[in-house]
C-alpha positions in Angstrom: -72.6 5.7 39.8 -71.8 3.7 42.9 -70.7 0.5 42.5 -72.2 -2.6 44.7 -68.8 -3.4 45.8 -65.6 -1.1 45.9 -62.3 -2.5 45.8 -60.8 0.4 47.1 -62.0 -0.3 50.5 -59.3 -2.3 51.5 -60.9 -5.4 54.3 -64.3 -3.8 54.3 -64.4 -4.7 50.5 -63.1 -8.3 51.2 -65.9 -8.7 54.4 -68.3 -7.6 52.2 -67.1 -10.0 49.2 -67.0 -12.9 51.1 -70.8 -12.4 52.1 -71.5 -13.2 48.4 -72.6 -16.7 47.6 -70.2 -18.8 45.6 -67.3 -17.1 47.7 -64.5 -19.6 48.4 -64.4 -19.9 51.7 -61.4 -19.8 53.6 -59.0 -18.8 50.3 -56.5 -16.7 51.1 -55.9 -13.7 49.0 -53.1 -12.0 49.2 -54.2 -8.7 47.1 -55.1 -6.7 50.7 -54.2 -3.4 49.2 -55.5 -1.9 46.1 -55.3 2.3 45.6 -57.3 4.5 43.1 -56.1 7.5 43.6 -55.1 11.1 42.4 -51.5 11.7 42.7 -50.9 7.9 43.8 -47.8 7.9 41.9 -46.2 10.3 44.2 -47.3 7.7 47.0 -45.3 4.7 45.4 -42.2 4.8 47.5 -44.1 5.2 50.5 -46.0 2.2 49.9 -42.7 0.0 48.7 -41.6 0.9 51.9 -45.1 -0.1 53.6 -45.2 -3.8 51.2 -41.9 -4.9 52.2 -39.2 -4.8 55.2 -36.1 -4.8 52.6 -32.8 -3.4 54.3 -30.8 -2.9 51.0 -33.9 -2.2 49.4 -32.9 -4.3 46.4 -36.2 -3.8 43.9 -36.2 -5.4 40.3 -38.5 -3.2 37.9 -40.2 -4.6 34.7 -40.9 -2.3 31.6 -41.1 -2.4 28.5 -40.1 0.8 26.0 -43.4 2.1 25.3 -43.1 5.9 25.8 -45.8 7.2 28.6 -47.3 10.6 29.3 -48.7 12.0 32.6 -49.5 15.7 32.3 -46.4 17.2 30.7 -44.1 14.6 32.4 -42.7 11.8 30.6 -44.3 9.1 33.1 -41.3 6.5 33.4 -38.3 8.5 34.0 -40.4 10.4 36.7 -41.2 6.9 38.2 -37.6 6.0 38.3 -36.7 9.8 39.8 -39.1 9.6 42.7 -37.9 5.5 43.1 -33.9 6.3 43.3 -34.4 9.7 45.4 -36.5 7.4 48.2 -33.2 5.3 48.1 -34.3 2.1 45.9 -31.7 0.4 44.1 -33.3 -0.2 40.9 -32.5 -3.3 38.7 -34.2 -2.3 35.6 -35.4 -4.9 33.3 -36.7 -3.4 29.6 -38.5 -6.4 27.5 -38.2 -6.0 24.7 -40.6 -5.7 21.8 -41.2 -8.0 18.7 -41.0 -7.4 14.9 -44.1 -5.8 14.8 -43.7 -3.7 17.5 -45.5 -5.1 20.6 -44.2 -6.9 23.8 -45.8 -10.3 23.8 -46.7 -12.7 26.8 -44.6 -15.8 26.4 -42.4 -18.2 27.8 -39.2 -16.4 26.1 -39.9 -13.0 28.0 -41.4 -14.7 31.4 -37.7 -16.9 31.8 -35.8 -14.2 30.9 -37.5 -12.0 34.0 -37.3 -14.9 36.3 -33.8 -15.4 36.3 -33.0 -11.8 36.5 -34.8 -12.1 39.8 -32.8 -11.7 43.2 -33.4 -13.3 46.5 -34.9 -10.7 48.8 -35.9 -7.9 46.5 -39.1 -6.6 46.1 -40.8 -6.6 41.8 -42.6 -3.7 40.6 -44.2 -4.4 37.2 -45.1 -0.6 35.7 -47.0 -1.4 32.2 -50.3 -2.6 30.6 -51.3 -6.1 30.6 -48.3 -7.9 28.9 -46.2 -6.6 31.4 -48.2 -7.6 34.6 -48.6 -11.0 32.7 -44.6 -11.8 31.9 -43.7 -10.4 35.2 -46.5 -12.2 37.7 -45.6 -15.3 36.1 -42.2 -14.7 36.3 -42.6 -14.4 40.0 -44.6 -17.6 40.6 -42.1 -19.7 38.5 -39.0 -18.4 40.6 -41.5 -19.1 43.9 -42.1 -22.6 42.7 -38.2 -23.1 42.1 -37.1 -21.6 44.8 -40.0 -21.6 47.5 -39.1 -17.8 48.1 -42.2 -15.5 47.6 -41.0 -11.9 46.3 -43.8 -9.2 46.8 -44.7 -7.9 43.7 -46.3 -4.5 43.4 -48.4 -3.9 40.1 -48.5 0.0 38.5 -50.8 0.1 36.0 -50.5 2.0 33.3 -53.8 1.9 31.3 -57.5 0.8 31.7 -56.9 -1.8 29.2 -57.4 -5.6 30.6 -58.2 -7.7 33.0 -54.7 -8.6 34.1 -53.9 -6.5 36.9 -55.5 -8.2 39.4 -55.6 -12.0 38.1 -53.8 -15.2 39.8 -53.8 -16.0 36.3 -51.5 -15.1 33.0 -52.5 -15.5 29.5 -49.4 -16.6 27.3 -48.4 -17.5 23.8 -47.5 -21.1 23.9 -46.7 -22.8 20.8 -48.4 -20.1 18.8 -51.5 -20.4 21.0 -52.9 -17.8 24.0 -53.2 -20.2 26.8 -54.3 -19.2 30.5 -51.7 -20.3 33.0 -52.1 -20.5 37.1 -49.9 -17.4 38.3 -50.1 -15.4 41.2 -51.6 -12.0 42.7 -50.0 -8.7 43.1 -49.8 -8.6 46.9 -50.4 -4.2 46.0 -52.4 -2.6 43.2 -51.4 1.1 42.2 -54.3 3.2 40.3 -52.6 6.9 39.7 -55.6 8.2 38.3 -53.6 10.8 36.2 -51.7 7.8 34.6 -54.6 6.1 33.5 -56.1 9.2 32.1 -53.2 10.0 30.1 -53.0 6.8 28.7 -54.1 6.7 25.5 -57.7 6.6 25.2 -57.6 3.6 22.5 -56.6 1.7 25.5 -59.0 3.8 27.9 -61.7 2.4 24.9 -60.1 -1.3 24.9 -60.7 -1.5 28.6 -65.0 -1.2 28.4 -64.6 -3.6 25.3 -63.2 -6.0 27.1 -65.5 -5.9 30.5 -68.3 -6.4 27.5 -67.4 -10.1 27.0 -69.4 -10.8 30.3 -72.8 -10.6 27.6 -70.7 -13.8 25.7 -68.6 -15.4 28.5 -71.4 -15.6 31.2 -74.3 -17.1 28.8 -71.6 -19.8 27.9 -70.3 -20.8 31.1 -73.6 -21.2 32.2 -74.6 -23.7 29.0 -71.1 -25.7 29.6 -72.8 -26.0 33.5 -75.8 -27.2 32.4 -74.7 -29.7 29.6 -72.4 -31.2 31.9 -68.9 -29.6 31.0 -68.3 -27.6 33.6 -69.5 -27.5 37.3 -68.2 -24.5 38.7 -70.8 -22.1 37.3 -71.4 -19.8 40.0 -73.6 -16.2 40.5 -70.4 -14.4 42.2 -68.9 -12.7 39.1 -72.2 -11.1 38.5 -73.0 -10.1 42.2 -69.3 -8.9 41.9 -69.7 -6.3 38.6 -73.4 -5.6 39.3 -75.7 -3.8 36.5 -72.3 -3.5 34.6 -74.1 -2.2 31.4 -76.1 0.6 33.6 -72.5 1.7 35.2 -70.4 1.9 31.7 -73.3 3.9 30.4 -73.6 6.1 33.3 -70.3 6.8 33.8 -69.1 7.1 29.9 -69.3 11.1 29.5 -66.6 10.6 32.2 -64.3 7.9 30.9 -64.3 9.9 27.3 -63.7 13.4 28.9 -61.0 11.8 30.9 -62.6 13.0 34.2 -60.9 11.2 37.2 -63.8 9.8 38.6 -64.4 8.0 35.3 -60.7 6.9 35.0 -61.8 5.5 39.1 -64.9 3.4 38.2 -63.3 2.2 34.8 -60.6 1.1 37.1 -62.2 -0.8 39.7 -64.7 -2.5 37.5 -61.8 -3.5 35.5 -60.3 -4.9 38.9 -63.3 -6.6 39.8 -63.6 -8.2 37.0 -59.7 -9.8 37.2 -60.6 -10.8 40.7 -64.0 -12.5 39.9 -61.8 -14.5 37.5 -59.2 -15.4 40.2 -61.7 -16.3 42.6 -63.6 -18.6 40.3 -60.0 -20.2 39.5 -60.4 -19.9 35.3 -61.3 -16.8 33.4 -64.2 -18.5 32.6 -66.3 -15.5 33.9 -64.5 -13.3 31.1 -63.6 -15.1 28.5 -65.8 -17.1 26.4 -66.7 -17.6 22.3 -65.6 -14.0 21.9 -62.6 -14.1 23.4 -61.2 -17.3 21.5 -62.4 -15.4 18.0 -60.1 -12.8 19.5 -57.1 -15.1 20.4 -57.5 -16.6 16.6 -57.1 -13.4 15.2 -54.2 -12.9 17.5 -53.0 -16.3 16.4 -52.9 -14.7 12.7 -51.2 -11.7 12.9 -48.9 -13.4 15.4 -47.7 -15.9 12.8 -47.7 -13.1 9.8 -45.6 -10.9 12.3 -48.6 -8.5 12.2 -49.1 -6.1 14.6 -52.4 -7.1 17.1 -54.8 -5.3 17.3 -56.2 -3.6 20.5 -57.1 -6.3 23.0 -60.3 -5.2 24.1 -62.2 -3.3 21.5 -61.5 -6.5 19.5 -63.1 -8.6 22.2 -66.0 -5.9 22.0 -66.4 -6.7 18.3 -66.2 -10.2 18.8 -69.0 -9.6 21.6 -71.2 -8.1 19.1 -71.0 -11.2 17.1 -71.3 -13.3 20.1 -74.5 -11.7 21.1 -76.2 -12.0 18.3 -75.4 -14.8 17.3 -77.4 -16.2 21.1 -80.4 -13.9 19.7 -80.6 -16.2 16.5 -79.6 -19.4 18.7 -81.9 -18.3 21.2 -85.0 -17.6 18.7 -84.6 -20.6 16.3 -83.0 -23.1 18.2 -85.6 -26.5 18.5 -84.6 -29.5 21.0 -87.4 -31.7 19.6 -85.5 -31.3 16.5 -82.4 -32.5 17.3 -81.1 -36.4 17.3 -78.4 -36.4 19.2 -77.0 -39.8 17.8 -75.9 -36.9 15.2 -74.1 -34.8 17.9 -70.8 -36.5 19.0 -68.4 -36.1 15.7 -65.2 -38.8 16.5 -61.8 -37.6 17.5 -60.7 -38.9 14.3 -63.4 -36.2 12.7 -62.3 -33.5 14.8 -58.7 -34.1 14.7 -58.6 -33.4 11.0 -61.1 -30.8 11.3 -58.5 -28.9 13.6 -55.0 -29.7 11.0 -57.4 -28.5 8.1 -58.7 -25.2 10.4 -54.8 -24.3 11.7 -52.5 -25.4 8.6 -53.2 -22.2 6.7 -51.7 -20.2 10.2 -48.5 -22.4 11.0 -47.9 -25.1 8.5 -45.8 -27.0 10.6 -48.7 -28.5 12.5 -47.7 -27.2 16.1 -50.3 -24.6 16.5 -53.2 -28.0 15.4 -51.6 -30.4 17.8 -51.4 -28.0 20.1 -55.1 -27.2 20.1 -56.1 -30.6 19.5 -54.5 -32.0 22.3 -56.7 -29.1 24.7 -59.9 -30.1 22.3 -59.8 -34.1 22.6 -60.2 -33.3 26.6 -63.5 -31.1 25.4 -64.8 -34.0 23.2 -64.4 -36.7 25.6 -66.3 -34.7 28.6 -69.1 -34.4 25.8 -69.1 -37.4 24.4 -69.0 -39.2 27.9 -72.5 -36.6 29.1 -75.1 -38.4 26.4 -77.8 -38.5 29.8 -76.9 -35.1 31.0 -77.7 -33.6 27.5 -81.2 -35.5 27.1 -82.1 -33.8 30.5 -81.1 -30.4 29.1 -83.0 -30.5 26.5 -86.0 -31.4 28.0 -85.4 -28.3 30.1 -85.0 -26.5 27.8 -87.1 -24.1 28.2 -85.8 -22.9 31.5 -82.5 -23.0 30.2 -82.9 -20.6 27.1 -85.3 -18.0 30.0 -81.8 -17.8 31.4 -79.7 -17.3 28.6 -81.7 -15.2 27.8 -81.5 -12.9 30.9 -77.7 -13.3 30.6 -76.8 -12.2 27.4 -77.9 -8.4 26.5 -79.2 -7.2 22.5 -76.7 -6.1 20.3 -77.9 -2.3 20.0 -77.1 -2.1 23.7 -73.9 -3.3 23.4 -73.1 -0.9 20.8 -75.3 1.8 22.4 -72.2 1.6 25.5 -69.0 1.1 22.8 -70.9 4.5 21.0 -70.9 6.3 24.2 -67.1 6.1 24.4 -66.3 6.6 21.3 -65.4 2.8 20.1 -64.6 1.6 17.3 -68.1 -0.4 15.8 -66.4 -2.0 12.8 -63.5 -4.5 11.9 -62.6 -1.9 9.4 -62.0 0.7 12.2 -59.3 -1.6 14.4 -55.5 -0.5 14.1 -54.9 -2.5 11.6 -57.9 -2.8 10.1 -59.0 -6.8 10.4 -61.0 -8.1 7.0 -64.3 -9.9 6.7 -62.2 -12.8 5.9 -60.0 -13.1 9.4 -63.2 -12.6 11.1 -64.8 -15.3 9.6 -61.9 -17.5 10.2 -61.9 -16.9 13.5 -65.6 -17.2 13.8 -66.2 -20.4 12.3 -62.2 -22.1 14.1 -62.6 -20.3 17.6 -64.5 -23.6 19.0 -61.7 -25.9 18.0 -59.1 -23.9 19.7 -59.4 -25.0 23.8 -61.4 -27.4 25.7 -63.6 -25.1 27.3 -67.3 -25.4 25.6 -68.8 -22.0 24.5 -72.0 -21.5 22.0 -69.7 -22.1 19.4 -69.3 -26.0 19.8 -73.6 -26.6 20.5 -73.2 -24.9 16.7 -70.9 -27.8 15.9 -72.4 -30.1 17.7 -75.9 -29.6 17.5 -75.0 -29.5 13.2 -76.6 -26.1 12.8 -75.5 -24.5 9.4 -72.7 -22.0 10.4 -72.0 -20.7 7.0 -75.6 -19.1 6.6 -75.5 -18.1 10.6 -72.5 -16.3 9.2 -73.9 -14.5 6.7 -76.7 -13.6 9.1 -75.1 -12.2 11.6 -72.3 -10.3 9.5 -75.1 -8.3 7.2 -77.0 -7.7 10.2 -74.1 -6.1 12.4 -73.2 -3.9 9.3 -76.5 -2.4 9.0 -77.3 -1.7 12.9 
């Protein structure tokens, strides 16, 4: 299925994109170049060459020590064959993983890049999202020490996340994901045989994740209209198009690991970084369902658990999302609410948050940490008591919107069948219980100060425990 706009078209992509109302007008982005091609792998030292004028051609190389396939070649040390025979002197950096096995974005692994860095070279981050994340921001600290811009050149390695082509990185600090301001890749390599090699748990997590725009949209459009957030804009939509229409024409591909459906998984995966850079917050992506998904992570993370994948979890957490706007959406009454009722104290909510976060790090870092991004969120509400009383009376409007915005569950799940998804908690690797879900469901709100559906639950008093039950029975029997 063609897509409304196709990244791999180099400046007639970006004409077309800036056409689109809600562009920001003259940004400059420096991500000009982005391939999806077959046997673009064999095309890297070429375009090394192209990206940079480097006489010693010095080039610092981020991996971690995930083994990679591509065909019956082991993908990495083919990489580094193809890289030394072109003449690149490699300085290779391996992160390392954690005690449960994974390479995690945080502060540790980002400083540890940036002062292995060199004046003049040019970085090639070769991984999934982790990697792109430690190693862009790894770049734009050394820029902002050193006011030296190294091109960085992005080889992905998977059709997992949204990170490839973000100005932003998502990072573990103080035992809690936090976005950060980074910077672009200045090239984007899609080898098509890579990313269908990958394995398809990652192939899966990729569609999982693109479904948070059912969640993540509807919310950024209630923070807008309750006064917490003024950016709301139509681009990220115009950007992705019919999104549900392409997954579900294109998913016989992606799960037969045809190359044209390793393509379109790619690009829309792209677009969907950029609609996030260009927006300046992943806003866009990342909404209720996403924070459920960074509490989880927040658990395991602190129990030196394994994660589980990134974006089929986000799809889960989208299929609780969803319905739980269907319920909102159906039973919600503005006459009925008072809205003396509806701004709890900091006092209130600061204890809320220690009580929420002391079972998950005892030591009160993770709450104070949360709180101090929260008490921003509270204030803004708090301090929009007229704003509210106008969006009530509308509404009506408001909820013909949301309602446009959000999709039904069964067609979530109809998309997340198609490719062969996981549909239940039970299915993730590890398995996440009833009780981590719920955790995450009910503490998601009081992790950042972004407003999502969650906090109008808090705020507006509904009865979260039942909504709970509600939506949990009903997602186990659809």
């Amino acid at each position: 299925m063609k897509l409304p706009y196709d990244p791999a078209n180099g400046e007639q992509f970006w004409e077309a994109m800036s056409k689109i109302p809600g562009y920001p007008t003259g940004e400059s982005i420096p991500l000009r170049r982005m391939l999806f091609e077959s046997d673009a792998l064999f095309r890297l030292p070429e375009i090394l060459s192209e990206t940079v004028a480097c006489q010693d051609r010095k080039l610092v190389l981020t991996m971690d020590a995930t083994p990679m396939r591509r065909g019956e070649d082991s993908l990495k040390p083919l990489l580094v064959s193809l890289l030394e025979a072109a003449g690149w002197k490699l300085k290779k950096l391996l992160l390392q993983a954690d005690e449960g096995g994974q390479v995690h974005a945080d502060m540790r692994r980002v400083n540890w890049v940036k002062e292995n860095l060199q004046p003049g070279s040019l970085v090639l981050a070769v991984g999934s999202g982790s990697v792109t994340d430690i190693t862009k921001h790894a770049c734009f600290l050394y820029q902002q020490e050193t006011n030296q811009k190294l091109p960085f050149v992005v080889y992905q390695t998977a059709n997992s996340v949204t990170a490839f082509t973000s100005n932003q990185a998502v990072l573990f600090v103080d035992g809690v994901k936090r976005t950060q301001s980074s910077r672009y890749p200045d090239v984007l390599i899609c080898d098509l045989e890579t990313l269908r090699d990958a394995p398809y748990e990652m192939t899966v997590g990729g569609v999982g994740d693109l479904l948070a725009r059912y969640v993540s949209i509807p919310d950024w459009y209630l923070a807008y209209r309750f006064g917490m957030d003024s950016s709301y804009t139509d681009l990220p939509k115009q950007m992705l198009g019919p999104l549900d229409e392409i997954l579900l024409a294109e998913a016989q591909g992606i799960k037969a690991g045809a190359l044209q459906g390793s393509a379109i998984l790619a690009k829309l995966i792209a677009l969907a970084g950029l609609a996030m850079s260009l927006c300046h917050a992943t806003t866009p992506l990342s909404g209720y369902e996403h924070v459920m998904s960074h509490i989880l992570d927040m658990q395991a993370e602190f129990h030196n658990l394994p994660l589980a994948q990134h974006g089929t979890q986000v799809a889960l957490a989208s299929l609780i999302g969803v319905e739980v706007y269907r319920r909102f959406l159906q039973d919600f009454d503005p006459l009925k609410i008072n809205l003396d009722e509806c701004y709890p104290s900091s006092e209130t909510m600061r204890k809320a948050i220690e009580q929420a976060f002391s079972s998950i790090d005892p030591t009160g870092k993770v709450a104070a940490e949360c709180f101090a991004d929260y008490s921003q969120k509270l204030e803004t509400w708090r301090a929009n008591r007229g704003v509210h009383e106008n969006a009530l009376r509308d509404w009506p409007a408001i909820r013909h919107t949301l309602q446009n915005e959000t999709a039904a569950v069964e067609r979530l799940k109809e998309i997340l069948q198609a490719v062969d998804s996981p549909l239940q908690w039970s299915e993730l690797s590890p398995p996440v219980s009833e009780g981590r879900v719920k955790t995450a469901f009910l503490n998601a709100p009081l992790m950042r100060k972004r407003l999502t559906m969650g906090d109008l639950l808090i705020f507006f008093n509904w009865d979260r425990q039942a909504l709970w039950n509600e939506v949990w029975s009903t997602l186990g029997t659809i």
